[in-house]
C-alpha positions as CSV (number, residue, x, y, z in Angstrom):
1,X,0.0,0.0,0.0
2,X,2.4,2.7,1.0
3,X,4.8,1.5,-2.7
4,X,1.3,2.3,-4.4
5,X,0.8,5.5,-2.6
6,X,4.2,6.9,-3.2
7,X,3.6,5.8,-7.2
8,X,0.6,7.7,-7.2
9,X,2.0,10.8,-5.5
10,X,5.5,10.7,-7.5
11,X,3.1,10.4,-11.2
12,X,0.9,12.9,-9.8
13,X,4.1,15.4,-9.2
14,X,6.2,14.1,-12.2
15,X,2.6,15.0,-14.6
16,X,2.2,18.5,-12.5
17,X,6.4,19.3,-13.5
18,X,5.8,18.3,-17.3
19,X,3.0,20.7,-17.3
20,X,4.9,23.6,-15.8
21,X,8.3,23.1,-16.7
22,X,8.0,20.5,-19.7
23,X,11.7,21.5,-21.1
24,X,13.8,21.1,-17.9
25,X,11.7,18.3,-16.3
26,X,12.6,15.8,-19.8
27,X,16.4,17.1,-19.3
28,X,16.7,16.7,-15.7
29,X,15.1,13.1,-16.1
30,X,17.3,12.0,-19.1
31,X,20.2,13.7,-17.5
32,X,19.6,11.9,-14.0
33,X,18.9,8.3,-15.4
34,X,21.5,8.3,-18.0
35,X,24.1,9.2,-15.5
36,X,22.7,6.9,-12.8
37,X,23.1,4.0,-15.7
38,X,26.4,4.9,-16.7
39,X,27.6,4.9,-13.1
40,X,25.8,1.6,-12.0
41,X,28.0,0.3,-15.2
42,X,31.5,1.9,-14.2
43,X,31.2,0.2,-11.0
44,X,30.5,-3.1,-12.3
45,X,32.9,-2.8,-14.6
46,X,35.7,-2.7,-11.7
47,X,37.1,0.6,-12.7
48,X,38.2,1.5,-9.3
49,X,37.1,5.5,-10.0
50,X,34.9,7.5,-11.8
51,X,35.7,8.1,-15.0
52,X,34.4,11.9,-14.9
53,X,35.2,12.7,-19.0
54,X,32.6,9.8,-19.8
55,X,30.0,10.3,-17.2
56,X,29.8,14.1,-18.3
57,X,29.9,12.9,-21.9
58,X,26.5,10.5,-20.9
59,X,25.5,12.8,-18.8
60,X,25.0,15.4,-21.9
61,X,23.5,12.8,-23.6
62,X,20.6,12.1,-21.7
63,X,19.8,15.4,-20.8
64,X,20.0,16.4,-24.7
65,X,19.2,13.4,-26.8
66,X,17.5,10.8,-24.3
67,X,15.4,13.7,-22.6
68,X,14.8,16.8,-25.0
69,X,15.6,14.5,-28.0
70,X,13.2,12.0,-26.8
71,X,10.6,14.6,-26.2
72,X,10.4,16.1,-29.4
73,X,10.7,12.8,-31.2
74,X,7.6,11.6,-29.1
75,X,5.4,14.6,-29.5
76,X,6.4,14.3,-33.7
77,X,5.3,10.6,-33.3
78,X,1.8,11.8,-32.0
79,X,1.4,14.3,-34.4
80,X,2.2,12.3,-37.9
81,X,0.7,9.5,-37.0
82,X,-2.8,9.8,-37.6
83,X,-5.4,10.0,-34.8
84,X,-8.3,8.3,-36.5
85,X,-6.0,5.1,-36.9
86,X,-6.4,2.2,-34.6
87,X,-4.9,1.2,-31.3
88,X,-2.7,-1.1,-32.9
89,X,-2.6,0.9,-36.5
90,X,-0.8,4.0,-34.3
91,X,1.3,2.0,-32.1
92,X,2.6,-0.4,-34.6
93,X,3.3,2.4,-37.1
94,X,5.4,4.8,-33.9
95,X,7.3,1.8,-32.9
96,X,8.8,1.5,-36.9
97,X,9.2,4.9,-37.1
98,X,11.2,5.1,-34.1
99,X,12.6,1.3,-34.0
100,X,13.1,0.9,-37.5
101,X,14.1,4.6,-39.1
102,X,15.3,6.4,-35.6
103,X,17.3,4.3,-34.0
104,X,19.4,2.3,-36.6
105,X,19.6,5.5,-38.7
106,X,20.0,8.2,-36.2
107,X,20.5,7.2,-32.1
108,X,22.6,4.2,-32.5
109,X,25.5,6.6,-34.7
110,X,24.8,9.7,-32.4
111,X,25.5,7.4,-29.1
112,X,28.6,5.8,-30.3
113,X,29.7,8.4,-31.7
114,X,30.0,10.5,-28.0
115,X,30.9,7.7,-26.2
116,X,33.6,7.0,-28.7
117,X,35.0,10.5,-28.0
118,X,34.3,10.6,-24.2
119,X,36.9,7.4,-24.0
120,X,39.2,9.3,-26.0
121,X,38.9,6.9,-29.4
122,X,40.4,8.6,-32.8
123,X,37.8,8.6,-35.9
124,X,38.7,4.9,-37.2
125,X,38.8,3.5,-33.8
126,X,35.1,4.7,-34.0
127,X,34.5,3.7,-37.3
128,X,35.9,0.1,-36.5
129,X,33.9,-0.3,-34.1
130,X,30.7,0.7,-35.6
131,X,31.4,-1.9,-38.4
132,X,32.6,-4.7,-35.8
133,X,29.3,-4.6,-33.3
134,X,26.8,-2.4,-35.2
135,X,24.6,-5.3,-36.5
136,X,24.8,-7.0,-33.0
137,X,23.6,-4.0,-30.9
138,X,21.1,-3.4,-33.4
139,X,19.3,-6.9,-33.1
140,X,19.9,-7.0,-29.3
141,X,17.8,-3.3,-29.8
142,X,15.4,-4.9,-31.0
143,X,15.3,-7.9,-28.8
144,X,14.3,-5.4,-25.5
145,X,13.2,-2.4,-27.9
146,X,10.6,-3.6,-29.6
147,X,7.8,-5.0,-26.6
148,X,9.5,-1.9,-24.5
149,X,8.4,0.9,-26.8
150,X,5.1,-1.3,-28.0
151,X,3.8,-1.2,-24.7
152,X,5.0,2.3,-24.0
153,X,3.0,3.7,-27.4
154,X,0.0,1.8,-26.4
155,X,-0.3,2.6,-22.5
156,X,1.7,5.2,-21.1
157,X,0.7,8.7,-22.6
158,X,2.9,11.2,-23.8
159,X,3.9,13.6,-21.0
160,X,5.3,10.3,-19.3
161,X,7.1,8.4,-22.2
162,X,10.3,10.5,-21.7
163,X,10.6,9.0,-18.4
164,X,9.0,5.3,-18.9
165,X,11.5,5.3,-21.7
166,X,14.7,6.8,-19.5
167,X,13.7,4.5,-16.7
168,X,13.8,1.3,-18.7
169,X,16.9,2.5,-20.6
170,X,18.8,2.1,-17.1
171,X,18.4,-1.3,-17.8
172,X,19.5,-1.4,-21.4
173,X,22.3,0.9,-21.0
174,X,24.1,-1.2,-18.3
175,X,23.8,-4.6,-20.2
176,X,25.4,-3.0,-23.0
177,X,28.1,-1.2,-21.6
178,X,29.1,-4.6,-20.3
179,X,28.6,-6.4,-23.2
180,X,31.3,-4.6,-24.7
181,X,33.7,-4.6,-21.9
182,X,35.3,-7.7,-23.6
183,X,35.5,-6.5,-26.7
184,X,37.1,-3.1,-25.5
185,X,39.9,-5.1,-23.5
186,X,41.2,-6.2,-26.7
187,X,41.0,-2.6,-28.4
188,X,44.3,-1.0,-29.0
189,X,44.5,1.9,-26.6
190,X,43.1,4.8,-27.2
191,X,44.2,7.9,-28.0
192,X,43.6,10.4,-25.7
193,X,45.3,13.3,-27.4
194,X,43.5,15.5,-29.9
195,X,40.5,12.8,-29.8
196,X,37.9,13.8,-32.8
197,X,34.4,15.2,-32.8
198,X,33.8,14.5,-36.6
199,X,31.8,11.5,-37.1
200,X,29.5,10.7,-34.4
201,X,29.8,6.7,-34.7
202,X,30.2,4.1,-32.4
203,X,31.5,2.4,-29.0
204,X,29.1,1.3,-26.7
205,X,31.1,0.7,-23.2
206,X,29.1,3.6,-21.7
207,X,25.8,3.5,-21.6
208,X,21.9,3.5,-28.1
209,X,19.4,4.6,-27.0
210,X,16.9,5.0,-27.2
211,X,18.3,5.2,-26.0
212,X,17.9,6.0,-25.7
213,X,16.6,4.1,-27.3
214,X,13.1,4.7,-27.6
């Protein structure tokens, strides 16, 4: 009873500070969730410290892409999706705009890309990557992605996707970082000098979205 009556008050809050301040309460969540995510994964990943340069680097990421990003792309979902459609019509036709022309096309290069940079990887460390685990992460998106975000079209209404979807990414974001913790271990070194911010690609040891993904 008191769980359910501290879910009620929180959603009742969380609705009253979309309303008011719909901007900074989508940045402050992606910002929060994102980072939370990204520090669960540093700890498991036995780092010892924080690695500051990459928890600010997620930490721009949610606030900008996973929480304003997410906002807009949510409220351009509603609108060009017809109204008079179907249940199922509307949220089948959101989740492959967002699953199959969004992520693969848009998060997935913007994600890797900053996280790439954030660990201090040069342009073809990020490129190589992208090639050597793109197709991977992309199907393992889809594995969580696509029930998430179908039940999250159908159910949850808009002013409290930004956060269903942030909330859930916690999830996502963690599993992947350490999915790739292997795979960076056998990574030449990166260079941290002079690292590049010209193609936003890919390196996933971070916490995609939807996504950040979404």
């Amino acid at each position: 009873m008191a769980v359910a009556y501290l879910g009620r008050g929180f959603t009742r809050w969380y609705t009253q500070q979309t309303a008011t301040r719909p901007w900074t309460t989508a940045i402050v969540t992606g910002t929060t969730i994102v980072s939370a995510s990204d520090l669960t994964a540093q700890s498991l990943e036995g780092n010892g410290q924080v690695d500051y340069r990459r928890l600010s680097a997620l930490a721009a990421y949610g606030g900008l892409y996973a929480g304003a990003g997410h906002k807009v792309l949510y409220a351009f979902l509603e609108r060009v999706v017809p109204q008079q459609w179907s249940l199922t019509g509307r949220t089948l036709s959101q989740m492959a705009l967002s699953q199959l022309v969004h992520t693969p096309l848009i998060q997935l290069p913007v994600f890797y890309g900053l996280t790439g940079w954030a660990r201090g990887y040069n342009r073809q460390q990020i490129e190589r990557n992208l090639r050597d685990t793109y197709e991977t992460t992309l199907m393992r998106n889809y594995v969580f992605w696509l029930p998430t975000t179908g039940l999250m079209y159908a159910v949850v209404p808009l002013h409290l996707r930004v956060l269903v979807m942030n909330s859930a990414s916690y999830f996502w974001n963690t599993g992947l970082s350490l999915s790739t913790q292997a795979l960076d271990c056998q990574a030449p070194a990166p260079t941290l000098s002079t690292p590049t911010l010209s193609t936003p690609t890919i390196d996933i040891k971070i916490v995609m979205p939807h996504a950040a993904t979404s």
